[in-house]
Every structure is written in C-alpha cells, then in structure tokens.
N, C-alpha and C positions, 0 to 999 in steps of 0.2 A: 420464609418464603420457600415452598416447594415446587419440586417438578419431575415429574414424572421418567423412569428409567426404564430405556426398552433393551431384549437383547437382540442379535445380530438376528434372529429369526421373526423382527418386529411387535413381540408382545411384550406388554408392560411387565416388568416384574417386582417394581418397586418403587418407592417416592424417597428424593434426597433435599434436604436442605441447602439452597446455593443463599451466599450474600444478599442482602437485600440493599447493601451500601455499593454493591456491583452489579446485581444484575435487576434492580428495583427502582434508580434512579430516576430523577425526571431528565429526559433530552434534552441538551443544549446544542441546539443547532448550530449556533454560531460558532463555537469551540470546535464543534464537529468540523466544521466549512474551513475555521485557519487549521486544522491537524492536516484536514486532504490537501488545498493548497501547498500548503507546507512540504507535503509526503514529494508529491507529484514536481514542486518549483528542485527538491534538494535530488531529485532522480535523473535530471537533466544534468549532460555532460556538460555544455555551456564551450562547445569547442568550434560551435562556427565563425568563421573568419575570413576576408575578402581584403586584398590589397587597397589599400590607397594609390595615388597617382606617383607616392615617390616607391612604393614597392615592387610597382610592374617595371618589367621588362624593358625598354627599351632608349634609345636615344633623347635627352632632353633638349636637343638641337629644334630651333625654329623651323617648321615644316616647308615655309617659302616664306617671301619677304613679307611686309605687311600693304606695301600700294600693290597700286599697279597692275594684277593678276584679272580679275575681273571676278574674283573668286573671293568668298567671305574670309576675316584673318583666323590668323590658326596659330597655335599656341605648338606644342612639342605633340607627339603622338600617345603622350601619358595621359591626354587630356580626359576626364571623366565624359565628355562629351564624344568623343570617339568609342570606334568597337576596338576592344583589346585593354581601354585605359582603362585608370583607377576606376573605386565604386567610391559613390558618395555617401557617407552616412550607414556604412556596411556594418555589418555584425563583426563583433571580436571577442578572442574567449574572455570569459567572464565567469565569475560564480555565482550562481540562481540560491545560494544557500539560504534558509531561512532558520534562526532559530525561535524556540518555543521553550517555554518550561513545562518541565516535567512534569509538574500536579494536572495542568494542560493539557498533555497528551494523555495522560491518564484517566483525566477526565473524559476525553473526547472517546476513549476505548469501552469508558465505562456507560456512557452515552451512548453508543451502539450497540451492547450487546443487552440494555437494558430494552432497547427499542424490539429489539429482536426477542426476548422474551416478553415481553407483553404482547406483538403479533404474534406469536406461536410459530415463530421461522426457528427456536432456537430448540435443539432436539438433544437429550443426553443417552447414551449410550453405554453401558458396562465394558464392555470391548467386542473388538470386529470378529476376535476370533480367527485371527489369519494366522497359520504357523509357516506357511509361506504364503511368494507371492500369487495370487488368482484376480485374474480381472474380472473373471466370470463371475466367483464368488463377492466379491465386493460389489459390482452391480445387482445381485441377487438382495443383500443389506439392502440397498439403497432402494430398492425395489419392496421390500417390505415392511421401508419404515414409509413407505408411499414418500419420499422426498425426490424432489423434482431437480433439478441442475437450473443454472449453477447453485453447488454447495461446495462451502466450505471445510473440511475434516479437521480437528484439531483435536491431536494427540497432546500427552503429557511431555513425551522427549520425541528425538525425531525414530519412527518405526519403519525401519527401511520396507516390512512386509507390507505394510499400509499405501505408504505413497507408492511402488511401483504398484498394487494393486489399481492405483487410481489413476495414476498419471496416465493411460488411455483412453482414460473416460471423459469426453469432452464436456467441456465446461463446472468439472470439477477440480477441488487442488486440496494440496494437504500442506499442512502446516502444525508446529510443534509448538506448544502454546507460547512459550518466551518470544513465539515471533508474529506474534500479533501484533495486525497494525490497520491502520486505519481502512486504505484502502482497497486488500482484499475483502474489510467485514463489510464496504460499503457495495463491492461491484459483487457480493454471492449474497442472492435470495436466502437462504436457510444456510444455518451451524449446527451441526452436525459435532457436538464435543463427547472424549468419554469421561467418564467420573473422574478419573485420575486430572482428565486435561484443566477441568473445573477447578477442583482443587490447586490444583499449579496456578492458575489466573486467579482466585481470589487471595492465595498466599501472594503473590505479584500486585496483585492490583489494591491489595486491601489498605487502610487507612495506617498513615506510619504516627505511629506512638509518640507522644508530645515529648520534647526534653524537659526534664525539673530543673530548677534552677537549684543549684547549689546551697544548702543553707550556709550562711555568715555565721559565726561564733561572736 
C-alpha cells in the first residue's frame, strides 16, 4: 500500500510504503464507539458530591410540635424537603474508569487511521522544516498542502518547534506519535503525519509476534 510524500512547500516528491495491517484495515465501528466512550468515561474526575441530610449543617431538633399548630408536621431542618437540607439521590465521587484490552484499543487506532486513509483525510509529509518556532511559516505548510482545520499534526517524538508553531492556529494540535488516541483522531478532519511519525505508529501498532511453544525432549 502506497501513499504519496509531499514537502513542506506542498509538492509531491515521493511514494512510501505504510502498513496495510495499519493503515488498510476494514473499520470496526463498534470497537471504535467502546475505545471513545472509554477515553471520554476514564477523563472525568468523578468528584461531584452533595451532602446528605445527616452531613448538613444544622440542629436535628424537632422544628415545633407535631398537633396543634395549624401548620403541616416537620421533621428537623435537615429535612431534604426544606431549603438548606440534604440532597436526595445526590452525586458522590465515584470512578467513571473503564477498562479495555489492549489488541482493543489498538484495534480501534487502527480503525481510524485506516478510515482516514481511504478518505484521503490522511496526508504524509517528510518534515515541516521548522528550525524554530514561526506560526506564520507553519500556516503557510498547511496552506499549501491545501489542508483545512481542524488537523491533526503527528510528529515521530515530541518537536517543541512544531507544536509552538501550531498551538496558535485554531483548531489545530500537535501530538507525538506514542500519543495517539482515539479521540483527537476522531474530533480532526485530516492527519497530517511525517514519515518518521508513520514509522513510529506502525512499529507501535504493528502485529506482535506469536510465542512458540517450547519443544519437549
């Protein structure tokens, strides 16, 4: 499976080989759907929290008698029915964590970026070419590989010159391949990888080697 290698002035200058066990896949939706779930349930802090009727504040004393007043009975001032008392049924921390196996998420990664190579959202690049940081020059790239925001940038390790080049540019982000995950490849239209990043994700991503079994004597 080939695809096409532009450089940072947008013309093609080359075709590379990527995975076809990574980036040729068929789409499993479903795999895809529990990795985001997944991502988004274990991102939540899980720290809301509302007293009960015995954690508020105040007097557990009978508010008046129970005849005689001409007024409905009433319990203490903690009552959930009053303003000020407990909550009923309140949120408390809790952990949202989910887990998944790993073939799993791998799958679901592999899922994405294959969806993205067969739309032609997925773009390889030899390098940005930045020796520092220029937001100017980074939008000018992105400007002449005609890619549109959001995109995703995914370098081989992290390039300090790269992300502060981007981090201005709204609705783009940068990310170093090891940190690939489900939910920035789902919320950015077009990837944006360079050769080195490709390489890094199919070494990551690629099929792990069966264990032999030991021969008996």
């Amino acid at each position: 499976m080939q695809i096409s290698v532009y450089n940072n002035a947008g013309q093609e200058i080359d075709k590379v080989d990527i995975d076809a066990a990574i980036f040729g896949v068929e789409p499993n939706e479903a795999v895809v759907h529990q990795a985001l779930v997944r991502q988004l349930a274990n991102s939540r802090q899980g720290t809301a929290d509302t007293k009960t009727r015995r954690e508020v504040s105040g007097s557990s004393r009978k508010l008046y008698r129970q005849k005689h007043t001409g007024m409905a009975r009433a319990g203490n001032k903690r009552s959930p029915l009053r303003r000020g008392g407990g909550v009923i049924f309140g949120p408390h921390p809790r952990s949202y964590r989910q887990a998944m196996p790993k073939k799993m998420r791998r799958l679901a990664i592999r899922s994405i970026l294959s969806a993205r190579a067969a739309g032609e959202e997925l773009k390889v690049i030899d390098s940005f070419g930045l020796e520092e940081p220029k937001t100017k020059q980074m939008a000018q790239v992105l400007q002449a590989l005609d890619i549109k925001a959001p995109v995703l940038l995914v370098t081989a390790d992290i390039d300090m010159n790269v992300f502060k080049s981007a981090r201005n540019i709204a609705k783009v982000k940068t990310l170093p391949a090891n940190m690939l995950n489900v939910v920035d490849l789902i919320s950015h239209n077009t990837l944006l990888m360079t050769v080195d990043a490709v390489r890094r994700v199919e070494a990551m991503l690629g099929e792990e080697p069966a264990v032999s079994e030991a021969k008996t004597s």
